[in-house]
N, CA, C and O of each residue as an XYZ file, in Angstrom:
452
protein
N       0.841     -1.173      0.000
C       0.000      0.000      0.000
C       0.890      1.241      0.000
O       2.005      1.214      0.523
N       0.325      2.476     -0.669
C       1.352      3.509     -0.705
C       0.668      4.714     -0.617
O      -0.554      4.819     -0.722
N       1.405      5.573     -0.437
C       0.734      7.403     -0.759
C       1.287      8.230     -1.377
O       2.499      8.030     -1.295
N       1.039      9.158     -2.028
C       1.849     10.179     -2.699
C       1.966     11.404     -2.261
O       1.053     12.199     -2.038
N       3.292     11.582     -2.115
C       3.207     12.960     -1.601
C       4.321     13.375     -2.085
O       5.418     12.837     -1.933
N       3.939     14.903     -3.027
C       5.145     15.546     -3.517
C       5.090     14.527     -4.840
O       5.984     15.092     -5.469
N       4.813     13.786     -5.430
C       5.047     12.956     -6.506
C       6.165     11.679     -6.290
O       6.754     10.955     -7.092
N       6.156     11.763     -4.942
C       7.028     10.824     -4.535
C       6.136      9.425     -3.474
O       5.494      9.649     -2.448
N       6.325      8.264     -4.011
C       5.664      6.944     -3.730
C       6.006      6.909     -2.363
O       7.218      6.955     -2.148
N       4.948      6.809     -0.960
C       5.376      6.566      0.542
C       5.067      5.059      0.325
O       4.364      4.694     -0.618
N       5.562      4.266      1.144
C       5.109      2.989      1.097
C       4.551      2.691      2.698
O       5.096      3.034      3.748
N       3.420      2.018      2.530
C       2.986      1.834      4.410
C       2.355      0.555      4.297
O       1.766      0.267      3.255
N       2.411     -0.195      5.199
C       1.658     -1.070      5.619
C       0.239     -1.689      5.286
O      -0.196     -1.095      4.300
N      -0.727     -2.737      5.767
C      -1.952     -2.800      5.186
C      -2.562     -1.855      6.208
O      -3.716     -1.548      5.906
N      -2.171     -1.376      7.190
C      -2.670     -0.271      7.825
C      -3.134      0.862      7.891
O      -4.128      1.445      8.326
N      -1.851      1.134      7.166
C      -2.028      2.331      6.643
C      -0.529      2.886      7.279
O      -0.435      4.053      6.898
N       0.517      2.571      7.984
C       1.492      2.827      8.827
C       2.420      3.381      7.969
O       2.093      3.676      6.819
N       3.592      3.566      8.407
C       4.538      3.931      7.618
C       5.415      2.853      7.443
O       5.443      2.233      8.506
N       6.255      2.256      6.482
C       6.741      1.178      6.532
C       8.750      1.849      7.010
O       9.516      1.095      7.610
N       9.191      3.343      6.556
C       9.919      3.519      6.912
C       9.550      4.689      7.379
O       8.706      5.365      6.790
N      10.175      5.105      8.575
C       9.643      5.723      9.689
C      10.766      7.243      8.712
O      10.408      8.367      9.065
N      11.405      7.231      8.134
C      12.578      8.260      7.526
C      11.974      8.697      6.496
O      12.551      9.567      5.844
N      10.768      8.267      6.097
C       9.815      8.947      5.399
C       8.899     10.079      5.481
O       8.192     10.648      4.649
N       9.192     10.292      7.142
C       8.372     10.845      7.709
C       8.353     12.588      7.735
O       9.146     13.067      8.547
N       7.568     13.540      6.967
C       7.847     14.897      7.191
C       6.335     15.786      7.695
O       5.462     15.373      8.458
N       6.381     16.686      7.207
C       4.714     16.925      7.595
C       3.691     17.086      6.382
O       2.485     16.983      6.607
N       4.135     17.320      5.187
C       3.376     16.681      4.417
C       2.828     15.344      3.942
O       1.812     15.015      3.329
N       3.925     14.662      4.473
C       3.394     13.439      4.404
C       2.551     13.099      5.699
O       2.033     11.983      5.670
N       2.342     13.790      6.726
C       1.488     13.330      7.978
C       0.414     14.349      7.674
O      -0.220     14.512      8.716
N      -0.076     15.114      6.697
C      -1.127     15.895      6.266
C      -1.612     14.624      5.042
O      -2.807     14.401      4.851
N      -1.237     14.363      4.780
C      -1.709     13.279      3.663
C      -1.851     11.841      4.183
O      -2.327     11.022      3.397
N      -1.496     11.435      5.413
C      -1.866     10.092      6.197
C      -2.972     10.817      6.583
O      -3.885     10.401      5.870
N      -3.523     11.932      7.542
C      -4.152     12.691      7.891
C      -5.299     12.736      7.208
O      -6.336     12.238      7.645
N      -5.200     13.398      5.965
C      -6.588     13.078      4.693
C      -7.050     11.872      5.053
O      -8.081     11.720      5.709
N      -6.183     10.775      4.573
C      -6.023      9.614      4.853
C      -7.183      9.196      5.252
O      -7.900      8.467      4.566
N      -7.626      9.836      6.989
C      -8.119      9.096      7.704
C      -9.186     10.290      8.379
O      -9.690     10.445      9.491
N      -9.251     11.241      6.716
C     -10.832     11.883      7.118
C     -10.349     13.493      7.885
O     -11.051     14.500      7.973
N      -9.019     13.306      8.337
C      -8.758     14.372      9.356
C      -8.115     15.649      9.002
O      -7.043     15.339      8.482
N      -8.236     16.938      9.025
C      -8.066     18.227      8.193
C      -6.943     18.814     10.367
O      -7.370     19.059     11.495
N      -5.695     18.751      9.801
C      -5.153     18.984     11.154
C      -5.190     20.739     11.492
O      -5.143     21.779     10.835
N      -5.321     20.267     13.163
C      -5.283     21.493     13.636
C      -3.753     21.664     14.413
O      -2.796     20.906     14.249
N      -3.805     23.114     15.477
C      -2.588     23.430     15.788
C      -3.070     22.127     16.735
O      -2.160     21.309     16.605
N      -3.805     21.725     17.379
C      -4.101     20.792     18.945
C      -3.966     19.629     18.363
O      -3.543     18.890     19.252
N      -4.124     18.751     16.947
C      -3.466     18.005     16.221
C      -2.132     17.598     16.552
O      -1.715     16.605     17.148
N      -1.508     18.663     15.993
C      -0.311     18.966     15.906
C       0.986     18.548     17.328
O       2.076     17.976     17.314
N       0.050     19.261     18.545
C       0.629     19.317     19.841
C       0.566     18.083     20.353
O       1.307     17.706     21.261
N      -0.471     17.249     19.715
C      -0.174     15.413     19.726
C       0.646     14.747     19.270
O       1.322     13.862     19.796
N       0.634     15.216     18.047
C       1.852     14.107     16.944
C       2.956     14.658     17.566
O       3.771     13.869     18.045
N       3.197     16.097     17.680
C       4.778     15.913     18.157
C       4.949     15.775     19.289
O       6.077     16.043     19.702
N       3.747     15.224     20.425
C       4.269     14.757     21.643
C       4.119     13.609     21.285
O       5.238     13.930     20.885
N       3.926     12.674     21.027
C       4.177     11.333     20.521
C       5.209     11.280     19.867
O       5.886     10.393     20.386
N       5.910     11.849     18.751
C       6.880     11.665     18.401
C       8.142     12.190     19.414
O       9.073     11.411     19.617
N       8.143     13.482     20.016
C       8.925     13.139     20.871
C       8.922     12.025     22.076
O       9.964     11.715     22.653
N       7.974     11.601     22.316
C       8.232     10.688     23.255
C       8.396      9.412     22.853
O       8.225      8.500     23.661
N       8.856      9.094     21.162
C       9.121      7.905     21.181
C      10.618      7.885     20.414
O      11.397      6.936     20.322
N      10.682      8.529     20.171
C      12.326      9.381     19.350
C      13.285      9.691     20.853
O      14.419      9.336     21.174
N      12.328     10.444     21.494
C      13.391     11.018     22.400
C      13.559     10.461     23.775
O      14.512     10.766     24.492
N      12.344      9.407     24.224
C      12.665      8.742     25.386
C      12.221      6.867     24.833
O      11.159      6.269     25.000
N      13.102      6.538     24.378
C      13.112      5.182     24.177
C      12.175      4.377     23.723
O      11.993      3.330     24.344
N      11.350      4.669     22.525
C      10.486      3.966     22.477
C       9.197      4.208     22.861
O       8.256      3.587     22.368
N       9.029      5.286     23.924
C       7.343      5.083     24.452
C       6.306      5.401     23.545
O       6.350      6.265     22.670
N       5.195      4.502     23.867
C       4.039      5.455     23.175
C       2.687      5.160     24.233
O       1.851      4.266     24.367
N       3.007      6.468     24.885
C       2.003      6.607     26.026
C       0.885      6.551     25.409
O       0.617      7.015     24.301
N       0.063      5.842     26.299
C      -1.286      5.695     26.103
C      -2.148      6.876     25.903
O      -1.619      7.975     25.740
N      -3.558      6.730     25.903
C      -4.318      7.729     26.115
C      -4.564      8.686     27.224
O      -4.536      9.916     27.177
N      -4.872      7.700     28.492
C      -4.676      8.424     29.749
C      -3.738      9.819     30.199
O      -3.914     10.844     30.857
N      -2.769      9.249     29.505
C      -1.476      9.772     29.732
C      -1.104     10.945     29.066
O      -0.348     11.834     29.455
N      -1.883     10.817     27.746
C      -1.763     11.808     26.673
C      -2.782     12.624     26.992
O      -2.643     13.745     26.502
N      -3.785     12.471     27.652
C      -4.520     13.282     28.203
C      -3.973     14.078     29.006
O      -3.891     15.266     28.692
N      -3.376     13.532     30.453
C      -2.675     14.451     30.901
C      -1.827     15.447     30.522
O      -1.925     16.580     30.993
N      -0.550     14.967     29.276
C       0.228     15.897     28.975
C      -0.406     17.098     28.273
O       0.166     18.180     28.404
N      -1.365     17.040     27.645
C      -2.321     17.834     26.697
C      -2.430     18.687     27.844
O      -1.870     19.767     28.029
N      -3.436     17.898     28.791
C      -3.964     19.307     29.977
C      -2.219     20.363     30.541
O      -2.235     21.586     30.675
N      -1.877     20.129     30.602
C      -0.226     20.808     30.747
C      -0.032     21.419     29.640
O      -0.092     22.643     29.756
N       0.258     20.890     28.218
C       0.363     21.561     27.092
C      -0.923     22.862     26.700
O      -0.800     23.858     25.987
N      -1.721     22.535     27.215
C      -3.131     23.361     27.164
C      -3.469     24.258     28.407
O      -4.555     24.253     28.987
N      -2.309     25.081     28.754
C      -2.562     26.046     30.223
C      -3.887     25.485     31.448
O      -4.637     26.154     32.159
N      -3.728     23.908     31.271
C      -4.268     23.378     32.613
C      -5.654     23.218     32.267
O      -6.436     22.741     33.089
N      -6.063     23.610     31.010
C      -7.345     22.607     30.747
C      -7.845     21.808     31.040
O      -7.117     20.816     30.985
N      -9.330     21.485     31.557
C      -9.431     19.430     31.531
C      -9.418     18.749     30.671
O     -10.531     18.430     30.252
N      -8.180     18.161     29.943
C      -8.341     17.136     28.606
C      -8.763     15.367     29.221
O      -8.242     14.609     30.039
N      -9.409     15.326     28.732
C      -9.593     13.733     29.000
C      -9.935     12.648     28.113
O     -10.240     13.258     27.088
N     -10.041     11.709     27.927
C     -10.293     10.614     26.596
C     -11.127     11.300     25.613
O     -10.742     11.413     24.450
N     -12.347     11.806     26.047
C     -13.413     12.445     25.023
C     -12.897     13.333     24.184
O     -13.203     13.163     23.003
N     -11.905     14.624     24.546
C     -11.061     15.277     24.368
C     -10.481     15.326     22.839
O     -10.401     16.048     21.846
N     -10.143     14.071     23.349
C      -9.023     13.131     22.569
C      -9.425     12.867     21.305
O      -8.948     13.467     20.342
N     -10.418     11.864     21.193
C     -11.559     11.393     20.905
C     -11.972     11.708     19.537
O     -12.066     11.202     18.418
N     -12.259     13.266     20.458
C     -12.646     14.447     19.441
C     -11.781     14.601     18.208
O     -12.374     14.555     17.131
N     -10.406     14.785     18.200
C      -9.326     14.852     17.620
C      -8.902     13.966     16.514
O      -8.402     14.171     15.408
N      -9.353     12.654     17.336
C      -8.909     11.509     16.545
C      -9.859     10.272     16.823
O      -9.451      9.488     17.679
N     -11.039      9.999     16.231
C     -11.662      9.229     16.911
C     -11.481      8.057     16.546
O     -12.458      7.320     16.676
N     -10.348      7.517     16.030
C     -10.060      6.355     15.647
C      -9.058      5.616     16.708
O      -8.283      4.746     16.310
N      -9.111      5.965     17.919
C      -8.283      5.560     18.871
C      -7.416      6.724     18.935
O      -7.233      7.238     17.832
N      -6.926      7.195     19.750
C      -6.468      8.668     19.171
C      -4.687      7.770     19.325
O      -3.874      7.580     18.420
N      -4.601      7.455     20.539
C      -2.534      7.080     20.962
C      -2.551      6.505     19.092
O      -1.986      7.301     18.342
N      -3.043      5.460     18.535
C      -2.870      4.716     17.554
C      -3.384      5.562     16.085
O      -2.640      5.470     15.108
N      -4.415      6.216     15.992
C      -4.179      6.824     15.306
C      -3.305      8.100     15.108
O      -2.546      8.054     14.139
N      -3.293      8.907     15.649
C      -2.374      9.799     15.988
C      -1.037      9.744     16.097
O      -0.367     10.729     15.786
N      -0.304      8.293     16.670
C       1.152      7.716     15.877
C       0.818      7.204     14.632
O       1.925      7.055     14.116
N      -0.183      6.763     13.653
C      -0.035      6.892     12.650
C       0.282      7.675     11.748
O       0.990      7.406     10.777
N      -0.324      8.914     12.058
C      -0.151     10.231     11.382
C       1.467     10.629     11.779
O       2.308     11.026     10.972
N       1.622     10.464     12.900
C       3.267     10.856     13.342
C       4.375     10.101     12.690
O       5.479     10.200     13.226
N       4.246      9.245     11.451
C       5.056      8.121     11.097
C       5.744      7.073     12.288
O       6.886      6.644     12.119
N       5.194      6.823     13.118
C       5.939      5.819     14.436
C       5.100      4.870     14.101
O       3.956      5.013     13.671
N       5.768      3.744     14.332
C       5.526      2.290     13.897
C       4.185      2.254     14.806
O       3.727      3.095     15.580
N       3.688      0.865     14.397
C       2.202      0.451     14.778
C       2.128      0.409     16.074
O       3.156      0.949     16.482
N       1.467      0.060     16.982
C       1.552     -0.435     18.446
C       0.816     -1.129     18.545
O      -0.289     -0.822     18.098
N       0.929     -1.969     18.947
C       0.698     -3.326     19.140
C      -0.056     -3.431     20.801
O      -0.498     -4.335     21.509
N       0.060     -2.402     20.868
C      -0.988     -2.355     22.576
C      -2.383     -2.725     22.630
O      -2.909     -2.619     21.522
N      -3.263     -3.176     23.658
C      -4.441     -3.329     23.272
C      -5.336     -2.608     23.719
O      -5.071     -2.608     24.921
N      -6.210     -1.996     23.587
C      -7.277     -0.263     23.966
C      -6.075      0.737     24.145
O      -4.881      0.672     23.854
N      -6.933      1.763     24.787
C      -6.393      3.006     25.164
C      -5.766      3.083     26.216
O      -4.935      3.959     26.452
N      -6.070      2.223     26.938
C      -5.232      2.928     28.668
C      -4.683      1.548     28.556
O      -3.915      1.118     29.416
């Protein structure tokens, strides 16, 4: 399976994933994004690159939902973010969809929390 972006062939998964994560820029996560119905915002945005930093920059993680809730409410001058929140954003599971859009491999976790 593949996408085009720029006239250049992405290759991903039957998922829809990224198959090489070095593929990854922001046009091409605006076009996984289409992808999957979703027109990104800046609060989009403040997801994928906390997911991507937290799996680039601390070993691997890909915090759950719970969790991403919390950091949001912090990233969001103390807002209440919570699953619904989330939800809203990405209602396709947001941790899993939302590292999709971030080019980070699949996760293999099972629900949200």
């Amino acid at each position: 399976m593949n996408i085009t972006v720029n006239d250049k062939q992405i290759e991903t998964n039957e998922n829809g994933y990224l198959v090489n994560a070095e593929d990854w820029n922001q046009e091409v996560a605006k076009a996984l994004a289409e992808s999957q119905g979703l027109d990104l915002t800046d609060r989009h945005w403040d997801v994928i690159n906390y997911l991507r930093s937290e799996y680039f920059d601390n070993n691997g993680n890909q915090p759950n939902n719970r969790i991403m809730a919390k950091e949001m409410s912090k990233l969001w001058s103390g807002e209440k973010v919570n699953a619904s929140t989330l939800f809203d954003l990405f209602p396709g599971t947001p941790s899993k969809q939302a590292g999709l859009i971030g080019g980070l491999p699949e996760s293999m976790r099972k629900g949200g929390y």
